[in-house]
N, C-alpha and C positions, 0 to 999 in steps of 0.2 A: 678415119685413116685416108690418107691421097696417096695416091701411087703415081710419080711422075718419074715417065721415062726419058726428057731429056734434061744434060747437070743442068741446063746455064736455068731452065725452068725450077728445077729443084732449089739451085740455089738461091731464086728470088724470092721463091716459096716458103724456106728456111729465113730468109732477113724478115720476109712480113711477119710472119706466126711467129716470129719471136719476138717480135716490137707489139705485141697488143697485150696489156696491159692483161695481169693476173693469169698467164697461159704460158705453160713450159713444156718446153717439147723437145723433143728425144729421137734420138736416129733409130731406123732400122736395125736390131740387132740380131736377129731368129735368122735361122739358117734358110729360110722362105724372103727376107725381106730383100727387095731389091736396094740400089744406093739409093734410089730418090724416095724411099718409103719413110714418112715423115707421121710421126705417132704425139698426137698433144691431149693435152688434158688441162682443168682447170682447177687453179689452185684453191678457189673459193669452194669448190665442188669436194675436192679435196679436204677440207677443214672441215666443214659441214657434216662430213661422213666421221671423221674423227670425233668431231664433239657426240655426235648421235652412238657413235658406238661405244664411245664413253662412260655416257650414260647411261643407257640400256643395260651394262655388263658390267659396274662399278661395284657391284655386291654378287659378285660371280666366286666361288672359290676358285676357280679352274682358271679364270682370267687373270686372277692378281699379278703375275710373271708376265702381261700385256699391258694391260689398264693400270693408271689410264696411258695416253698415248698421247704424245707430241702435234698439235696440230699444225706448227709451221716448221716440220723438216719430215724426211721418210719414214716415220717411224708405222706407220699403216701400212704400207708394205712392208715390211720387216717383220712386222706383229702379223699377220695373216701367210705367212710363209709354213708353220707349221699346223696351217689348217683347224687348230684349234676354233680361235675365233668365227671363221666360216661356218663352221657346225652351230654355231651359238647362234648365229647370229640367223641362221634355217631354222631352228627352234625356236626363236623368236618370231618369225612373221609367220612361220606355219607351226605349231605346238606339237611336238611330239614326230614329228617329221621324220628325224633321227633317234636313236636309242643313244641316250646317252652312253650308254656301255661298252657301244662300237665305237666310241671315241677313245684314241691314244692320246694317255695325257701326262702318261709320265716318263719318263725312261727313255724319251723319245731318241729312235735312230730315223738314218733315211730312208727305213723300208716301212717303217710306220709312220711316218710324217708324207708318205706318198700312198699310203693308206686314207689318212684323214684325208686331203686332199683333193682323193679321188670320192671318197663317201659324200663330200662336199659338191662336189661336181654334180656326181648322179642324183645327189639329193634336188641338189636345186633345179636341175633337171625336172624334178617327179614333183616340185611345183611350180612347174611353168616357166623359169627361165630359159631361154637359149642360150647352151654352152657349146655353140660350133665351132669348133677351133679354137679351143680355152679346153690346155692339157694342165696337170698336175704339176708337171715342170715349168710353169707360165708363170703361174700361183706360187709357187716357191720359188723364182726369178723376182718377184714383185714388179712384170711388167705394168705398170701403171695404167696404159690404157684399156689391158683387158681385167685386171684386178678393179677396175672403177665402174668398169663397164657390168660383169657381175655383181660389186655392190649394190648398186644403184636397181638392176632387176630384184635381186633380194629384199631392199628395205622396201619396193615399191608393191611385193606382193602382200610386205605385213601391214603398208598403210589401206589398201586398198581390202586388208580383209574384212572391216566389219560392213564392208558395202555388200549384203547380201537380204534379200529381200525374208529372209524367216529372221534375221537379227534387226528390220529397220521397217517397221507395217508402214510407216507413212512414204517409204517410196512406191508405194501401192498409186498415190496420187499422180505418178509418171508416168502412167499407161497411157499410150495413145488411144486414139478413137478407133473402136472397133478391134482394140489389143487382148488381148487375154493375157490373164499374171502368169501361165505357162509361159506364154513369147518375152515377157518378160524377165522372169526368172534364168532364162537360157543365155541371158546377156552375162558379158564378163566385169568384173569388177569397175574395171578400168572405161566402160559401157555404159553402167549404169553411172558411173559417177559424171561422163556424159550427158547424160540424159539429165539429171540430176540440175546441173550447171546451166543447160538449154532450158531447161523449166522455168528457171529464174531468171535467165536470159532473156526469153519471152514475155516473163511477166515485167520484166524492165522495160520493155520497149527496143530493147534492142538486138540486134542479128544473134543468131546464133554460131555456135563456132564447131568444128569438125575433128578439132586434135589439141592438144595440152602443148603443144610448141609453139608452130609458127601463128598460131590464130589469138593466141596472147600476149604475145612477145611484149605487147606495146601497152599490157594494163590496164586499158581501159575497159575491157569486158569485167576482169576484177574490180574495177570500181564499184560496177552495177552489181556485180552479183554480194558484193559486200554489202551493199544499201538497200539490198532485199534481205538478204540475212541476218541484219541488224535487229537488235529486241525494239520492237517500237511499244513497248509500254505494258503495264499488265502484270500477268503470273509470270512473264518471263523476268520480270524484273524490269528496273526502269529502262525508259526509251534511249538509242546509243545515235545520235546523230550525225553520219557520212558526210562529208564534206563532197560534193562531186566536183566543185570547182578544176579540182588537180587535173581532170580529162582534158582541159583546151592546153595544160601544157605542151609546148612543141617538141622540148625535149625528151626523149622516148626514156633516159635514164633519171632524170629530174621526176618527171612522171612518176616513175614505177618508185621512187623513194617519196614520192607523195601517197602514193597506194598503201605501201607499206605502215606509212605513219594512221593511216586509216582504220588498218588491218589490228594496229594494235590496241586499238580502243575496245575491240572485242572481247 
Protein backbone atom coordinates (compact mmCIF):
# COMPACT_ATOMS: atom_id res chain seq x y z
CA UNK A 1 0.00 0.00 0.00
CA UNK A 2 1.54 3.89 -0.58
CA UNK A 3 -0.03 6.60 1.07
CA UNK A 4 0.48 9.78 -0.80
CA UNK A 5 -0.32 12.95 0.53
CA UNK A 6 -0.05 15.12 -2.20
CA UNK A 7 -2.89 14.79 -5.61
CA UNK A 8 -0.52 16.03 -8.34
CA UNK A 9 1.86 12.92 -6.59
CA UNK A 10 -1.02 10.67 -6.31
CA UNK A 11 -1.99 11.17 -9.58
CA UNK A 12 1.36 10.28 -11.23
CA UNK A 13 1.41 7.36 -9.03
CA UNK A 14 -1.97 6.24 -10.20
CA UNK A 15 -0.74 6.62 -14.31
CA UNK A 16 2.45 4.51 -13.48
CA UNK A 17 0.92 1.47 -11.34
CA UNK A 18 -1.50 1.28 -13.96
CA UNK A 19 0.73 1.16 -17.15
CA UNK A 20 2.78 -1.96 -15.70
CA UNK A 21 1.79 -4.70 -17.25
CA UNK A 22 -0.36 -7.61 -15.34
CA UNK A 23 -1.23 -5.21 -12.04
CA UNK A 24 -4.64 -3.54 -11.19
CA UNK A 25 -5.25 -1.15 -8.90
CA UNK A 26 -7.96 0.14 -7.02
CA UNK A 27 -8.70 3.41 -5.13
CA UNK A 28 -8.93 3.83 -1.56
CA UNK A 29 -12.31 2.99 -0.42
CA UNK A 30 -12.53 2.22 3.73
CA UNK A 31 -13.63 4.81 5.65
CA UNK A 32 -9.47 5.06 6.96
CA UNK A 33 -8.34 5.53 3.28
CA UNK A 34 -7.03 8.83 2.45
CA UNK A 35 -7.50 10.09 -1.51
CA UNK A 36 -4.02 9.27 -2.35
CA UNK A 37 -4.24 5.71 -0.89
CA UNK A 38 -3.59 3.64 -3.78
CA UNK A 39 -4.19 -0.49 -3.23
CA UNK A 40 -2.76 -2.90 -6.20
CA UNK A 41 -2.37 -6.39 -6.63
CA UNK A 42 -1.23 -8.89 -9.28
CA UNK A 43 -3.16 -10.46 -11.58
CA UNK A 44 -0.77 -13.39 -12.14
CA UNK A 45 -0.87 -13.73 -8.20
CA UNK A 46 -4.42 -13.62 -8.55
CA UNK A 47 -4.88 -16.66 -11.02
CA UNK A 48 -2.43 -18.75 -9.30
CA UNK A 49 -4.41 -18.62 -6.19
CA UNK A 50 -7.69 -19.53 -8.09
CA UNK A 51 -6.19 -22.36 -10.03
CA UNK A 52 -4.48 -23.84 -6.45
CA UNK A 53 -7.78 -23.40 -4.64
CA UNK A 54 -9.38 -25.06 -7.41
CA UNK A 55 -7.67 -27.79 -6.97
CA UNK A 56 -7.21 -28.57 -3.57
CA UNK A 57 -11.33 -28.20 -2.92
CA UNK A 58 -12.66 -29.64 -6.34
CA UNK A 59 -14.07 -32.77 -4.32
CA UNK A 60 -15.22 -30.82 -1.42
CA UNK A 61 -19.11 -31.21 -0.96
CA UNK A 62 -19.43 -27.99 0.97
CA UNK A 63 -17.56 -26.13 -2.00
CA UNK A 64 -19.38 -27.22 -4.96
CA UNK A 65 -21.68 -23.63 -4.88
CA UNK A 66 -17.77 -22.01 -5.20
CA UNK A 67 -15.72 -24.45 -7.21
CA UNK A 68 -14.38 -24.29 -9.42
CA UNK A 69 -13.86 -20.50 -9.72
CA UNK A 70 -13.20 -18.19 -12.64
CA UNK A 71 -9.53 -17.37 -12.93
CA UNK A 72 -9.73 -14.26 -15.14
CA UNK A 73 -12.51 -12.12 -13.48
CA UNK A 74 -13.59 -11.67 -9.67
CA UNK A 75 -14.99 -14.51 -8.88
CA UNK A 76 -12.29 -15.33 -5.79
CA UNK A 77 -13.41 -12.57 -4.17
CA UNK A 78 -16.81 -13.15 -4.47
CA UNK A 79 -16.30 -17.02 -3.54
CA UNK A 80 -14.52 -16.27 -0.23
CA UNK A 81 -17.13 -13.61 0.91
CA UNK A 82 -19.07 -16.14 2.86
CA UNK A 83 -16.22 -17.40 4.58
CA UNK A 84 -16.77 -20.85 3.74
CA UNK A 85 -13.80 -21.27 1.55
CA UNK A 86 -11.35 -19.56 4.13
CA UNK A 87 -12.20 -22.26 6.61
CA UNK A 88 -11.26 -24.97 4.08
CA UNK A 89 -8.70 -23.77 2.95
CA UNK A 90 -7.17 -23.32 7.22
CA UNK A 91 -8.00 -27.07 7.31
CA UNK A 92 -6.05 -27.51 4.66
CA UNK A 93 -2.56 -26.23 5.49
CA UNK A 94 -3.09 -26.84 9.26
CA UNK A 95 -5.62 -30.22 9.55
CA UNK A 96 -8.06 -30.08 11.95
CA UNK A 97 -7.47 -26.38 12.82
CA UNK A 98 -11.28 -25.73 12.71
CA UNK A 99 -14.03 -27.95 13.59
CA UNK A 100 -15.74 -28.49 10.75
CA UNK A 101 -18.98 -28.12 12.65
CA UNK A 102 -18.39 -24.53 13.67
CA UNK A 103 -18.76 -23.83 10.09
CA UNK A 104 -22.03 -22.25 8.66
CA UNK A 105 -22.82 -23.86 5.61
CA UNK A 106 -26.15 -23.50 4.87
CA UNK A 107 -28.98 -21.40 5.43
CA UNK A 108 -26.51 -18.86 5.36
CA UNK A 109 -27.60 -15.04 6.70
CA UNK A 110 -25.29 -12.06 7.47
CA UNK A 111 -24.97 -12.90 11.09
CA UNK A 112 -23.61 -16.20 10.25
CA UNK A 113 -21.58 -15.36 7.30
CA UNK A 114 -19.77 -12.76 9.76
CA UNK A 115 -19.50 -15.77 11.90
CA UNK A 116 -17.40 -17.88 9.49
CA UNK A 117 -15.44 -14.98 8.80
CA UNK A 118 -14.60 -14.11 11.79
CA UNK A 119 -13.62 -18.21 12.84
CA UNK A 120 -11.53 -17.58 9.78
CA UNK A 121 -9.78 -14.64 10.96
CA UNK A 122 -9.07 -16.06 14.46
CA UNK A 123 -8.22 -19.29 12.92
CA UNK A 124 -5.62 -18.07 10.87
CA UNK A 125 -4.44 -16.15 13.49
CA UNK A 126 -3.89 -19.36 15.77
CA UNK A 127 -1.67 -20.46 12.95
CA UNK A 128 0.57 -17.72 12.52
CA UNK A 129 -0.83 -15.48 10.12
CA UNK A 130 -1.00 -11.64 10.91
CA UNK A 131 -4.53 -10.38 10.68
CA UNK A 132 -3.86 -6.65 11.66
CA UNK A 133 -6.40 -4.63 10.42
CA UNK A 134 -8.14 -7.47 8.11
CA UNK A 135 -12.00 -7.27 9.67
CA UNK A 136 -14.83 -9.56 8.70
CA UNK A 137 -16.23 -6.92 6.75
CA UNK A 138 -12.97 -6.60 4.42
CA UNK A 139 -13.47 -10.30 3.70
CA UNK A 140 -16.91 -9.99 2.69
CA UNK A 141 -16.13 -6.61 0.80
CA UNK A 142 -13.62 -8.79 -1.33
CA UNK A 143 -11.08 -6.06 -0.91
CA UNK A 144 -8.43 -7.49 -2.90
CA UNK A 145 -5.42 -6.55 -1.41
CA UNK A 146 -6.12 -7.60 1.98
CA UNK A 147 -8.11 -10.85 0.83
CA UNK A 148 -4.70 -11.80 -1.30
CA UNK A 149 -2.62 -10.66 1.23
CA UNK A 150 -4.22 -13.46 3.86
CA UNK A 151 -4.42 -15.96 1.07
CA UNK A 152 -1.10 -15.92 0.39
CA UNK A 153 -0.07 -16.21 4.54
CA UNK A 154 -2.43 -19.28 4.49
CA UNK A 155 -1.39 -21.37 1.51
CA UNK A 156 2.28 -20.42 2.74
CA UNK A 157 1.93 -22.05 6.17
CA UNK A 158 0.45 -25.40 4.31
CA UNK A 159 3.42 -25.43 1.91
CA UNK A 160 6.00 -24.82 4.52
CA UNK A 161 4.36 -27.52 6.76
CA UNK A 162 6.27 -30.68 6.14
CA UNK A 163 9.37 -28.66 6.79
CA UNK A 164 9.81 -29.98 10.20
CA UNK A 165 12.62 -31.68 11.45
CA UNK A 166 10.70 -35.13 13.27
CA UNK A 167 8.68 -35.37 9.51
CA UNK A 168 12.40 -34.90 7.43
CA UNK A 169 15.78 -36.70 9.54
CA UNK A 170 17.89 -35.68 6.58
CA UNK A 171 17.55 -31.86 7.52
CA UNK A 172 19.67 -33.13 10.47
CA UNK A 173 22.44 -32.61 7.85
CA UNK A 174 21.80 -28.51 8.35
CA UNK A 175 23.22 -28.14 11.58
CA UNK A 176 25.85 -25.71 11.79
CA UNK A 177 29.16 -26.37 13.56
CA UNK A 178 28.75 -26.66 17.09
CA UNK A 179 24.68 -26.57 16.68
CA UNK A 180 22.61 -28.71 18.44
CA UNK A 181 19.22 -30.30 16.80
CA UNK A 182 17.45 -28.41 19.94
CA UNK A 183 18.77 -24.91 18.07
CA UNK A 184 17.75 -26.28 15.40
CA UNK A 185 14.49 -27.61 15.70
CA UNK A 186 13.34 -24.07 17.39
CA UNK A 187 13.64 -22.55 13.78
CA UNK A 188 10.38 -21.78 11.88
CA UNK A 189 9.45 -23.38 8.77
CA UNK A 190 10.10 -20.67 6.73
CA UNK A 191 13.87 -20.92 8.59
CA UNK A 192 14.64 -24.06 7.97
CA UNK A 193 13.61 -23.98 4.46
CA UNK A 194 16.44 -21.23 4.52
CA UNK A 195 18.89 -23.04 5.74
CA UNK A 196 17.92 -25.68 3.71
CA UNK A 197 18.42 -23.57 0.17
CA UNK A 198 22.02 -21.95 1.82
CA UNK A 199 23.15 -25.57 2.26
CA UNK A 200 22.95 -26.11 -1.37
CA UNK A 201 23.83 -22.69 -1.92
CA UNK A 202 27.12 -23.36 -0.57
CA UNK A 203 27.70 -26.48 -1.85
CA UNK A 204 27.07 -24.73 -5.34
CA UNK A 205 29.71 -22.42 -4.86
CA UNK A 206 27.70 -19.80 -4.55
CA UNK A 207 26.58 -16.85 -2.03
CA UNK A 208 24.05 -17.41 0.04
CA UNK A 209 20.83 -15.48 0.28
CA UNK A 210 18.92 -13.93 3.35
CA UNK A 211 15.06 -13.87 2.18
CA UNK A 212 12.86 -15.49 -0.50
CA UNK A 213 12.22 -11.91 -2.43
CA UNK A 214 14.67 -9.55 -3.12
CA UNK A 215 17.83 -12.06 -2.85
CA UNK A 216 16.08 -14.14 -5.89
CA UNK A 217 14.32 -11.96 -7.86
CA UNK A 218 16.93 -12.41 -10.61
CA UNK A 219 17.00 -16.66 -10.74
CA UNK A 220 20.08 -17.21 -10.60
CA UNK A 221 20.54 -18.65 -7.03
CA UNK A 222 17.49 -21.00 -8.44
CA UNK A 223 19.61 -22.17 -11.10
CA UNK A 224 22.18 -23.58 -8.64
CA UNK A 225 20.07 -24.87 -6.29
CA UNK A 226 18.29 -26.79 -9.08
CA UNK A 227 21.70 -28.34 -10.25
CA UNK A 228 22.22 -29.62 -6.87
CA UNK A 229 18.84 -31.01 -6.63
CA UNK A 230 18.96 -32.64 -9.66
CA UNK A 231 19.06 -36.85 -9.63
CA UNK A 232 22.51 -37.38 -10.79
CA UNK A 233 22.11 -41.00 -11.37
CA UNK A 234 21.55 -44.21 -9.32
CA UNK A 235 18.55 -45.25 -6.94
CA UNK A 236 17.22 -42.11 -7.52
CA UNK A 237 16.64 -42.85 -10.95
CA UNK A 238 18.37 -41.55 -14.02
CA UNK A 239 20.73 -38.41 -14.07
CA UNK A 240 18.56 -34.93 -14.97
CA UNK A 241 20.98 -32.51 -16.64
CA UNK A 242 20.59 -28.46 -15.72
CA UNK A 243 21.51 -26.50 -18.21
CA UNK A 244 23.37 -23.38 -16.33
CA UNK A 245 23.97 -21.58 -19.35
CA UNK A 246 20.61 -19.43 -18.77
CA UNK A 247 22.74 -17.44 -15.69
CA UNK A 248 24.72 -15.04 -18.10
CA UNK A 249 21.30 -13.99 -19.45
CA UNK A 250 21.02 -10.22 -19.04
CA UNK A 251 17.52 -10.24 -19.14
CA UNK A 252 16.24 -10.74 -15.57
CA UNK A 253 12.72 -12.03 -17.23
CA UNK A 254 14.23 -13.95 -20.19
CA UNK A 255 16.35 -15.63 -17.38
CA UNK A 256 13.90 -16.62 -14.93
CA UNK A 257 11.73 -18.27 -18.14
CA UNK A 258 15.03 -20.16 -18.73
CA UNK A 259 15.02 -21.31 -15.01
CA UNK A 260 11.76 -22.24 -15.17
CA UNK A 261 12.20 -24.52 -18.43
CA UNK A 262 14.95 -26.14 -16.08
CA UNK A 263 12.77 -26.54 -13.24
CA UNK A 264 10.43 -28.56 -15.26
CA UNK A 265 12.79 -31.27 -16.21
CA UNK A 266 12.44 -32.24 -12.59
Amino acid sequence: MQELKSKDISKTFRKIINKREGITAIGGTSTISSEGTQHSYSEEEKVAFVNWINKALENDPDCKHLIPMNPNDDSLFKSLADGILLCKMINLSEPDTIDERAINKKKLTPFTISENLNLALNSASAIGCTVVNIGASDLKEGKPHLVLGLLWQIIKVGLFADIEISRNEALIALLNEGEELEELMKLSPEELLLRWVNYHLTNAGWHTISNFSQDIKDSRAYFHLLNQIAPKGGEDGPAIAIDLSGINETNDLKRAGLMLQEADKL
